[in-house]
N, C-alpha and C positions, 0 to 999 in steps of 0.2 A: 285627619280625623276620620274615625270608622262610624259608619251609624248601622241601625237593627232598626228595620221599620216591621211589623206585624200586620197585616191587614187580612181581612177575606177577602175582598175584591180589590183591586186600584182603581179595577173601571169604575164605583161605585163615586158620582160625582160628586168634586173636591177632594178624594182622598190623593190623587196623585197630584194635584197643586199643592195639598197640602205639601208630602212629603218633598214635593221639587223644591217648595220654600225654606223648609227647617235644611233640605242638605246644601242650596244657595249655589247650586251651581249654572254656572253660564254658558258652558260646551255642552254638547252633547253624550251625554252618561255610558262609553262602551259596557254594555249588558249582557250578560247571561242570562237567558230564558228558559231556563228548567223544565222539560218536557215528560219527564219523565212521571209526575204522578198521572197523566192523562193516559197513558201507554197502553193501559188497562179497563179505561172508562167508556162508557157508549156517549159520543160524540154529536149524536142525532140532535143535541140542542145545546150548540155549544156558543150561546149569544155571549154570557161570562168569559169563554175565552174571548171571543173576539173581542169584547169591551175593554178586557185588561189589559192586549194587544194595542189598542189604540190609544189607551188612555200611557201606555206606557210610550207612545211614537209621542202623543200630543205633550207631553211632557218635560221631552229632552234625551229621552232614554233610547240610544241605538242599540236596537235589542239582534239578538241570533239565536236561534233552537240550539238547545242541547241537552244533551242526555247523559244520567252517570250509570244508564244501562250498562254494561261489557266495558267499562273504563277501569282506570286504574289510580293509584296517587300520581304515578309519570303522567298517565293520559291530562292530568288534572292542573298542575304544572305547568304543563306544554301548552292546553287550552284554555287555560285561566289566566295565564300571568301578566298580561296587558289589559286584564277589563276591570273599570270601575265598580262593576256592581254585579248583584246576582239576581235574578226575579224566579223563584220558583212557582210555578201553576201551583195552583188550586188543581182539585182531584182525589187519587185512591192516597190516601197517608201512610196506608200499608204497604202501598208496594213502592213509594217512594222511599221509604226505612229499610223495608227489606235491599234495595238496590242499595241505597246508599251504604249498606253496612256492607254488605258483599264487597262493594268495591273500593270502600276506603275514602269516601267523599264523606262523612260524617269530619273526620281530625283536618280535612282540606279546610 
């Protein structure tokens, strides 16, 4: 079963109990942590990342940085195809589209 969870934060408390509870799982969630909309952001107050960072470890969810800066659909493939889940930051949404579209991680 696939889910689409939406949120602005996860660190935002309960939203990530929440969605631990509706996907019900009991291992720990292999994650993609989408880095890419931050790439571009001033970082100087970045307590949101760190919140969704931990709300996302306190969770279940074994997370890893990644990016679809300079990737490809192979790059995508090759580094995707063993992880449960995807967590994209929060961030610029522009330049998260513009990469994404550049490099073929929209049809991924």
């Amino acid at each position: 079963m696939r889910h689409l969870f939406l949120t602005s934060a996860i660190g935002t408390p309960k939203v990530g109990e929440s969605i631990r509870a509706k996907i019900g799982h009991q291992k720990p969630l292999k994650t993609a942590f989408i880095t890419t909309p931050i790439e571009v952001e001033d970082m100087t107050d970045d307590r949101w990342y760190r919140d969704d960072r931990t709300a996302l470890t306190n969770n279940g969810f074994d997370f890893f940085d990644y990016t679809v800066t300079g990737k490809s659909p192979k790059d995508f493939a090759q580094d995707l195809s063993s992880i449960d889940a995807i967590y994209v930051s929060g961030g610029n949404t522009n330049h998260l589209l513009k990469e994404s579209q550049q490099s073929g991680f929209i049809p991924f």
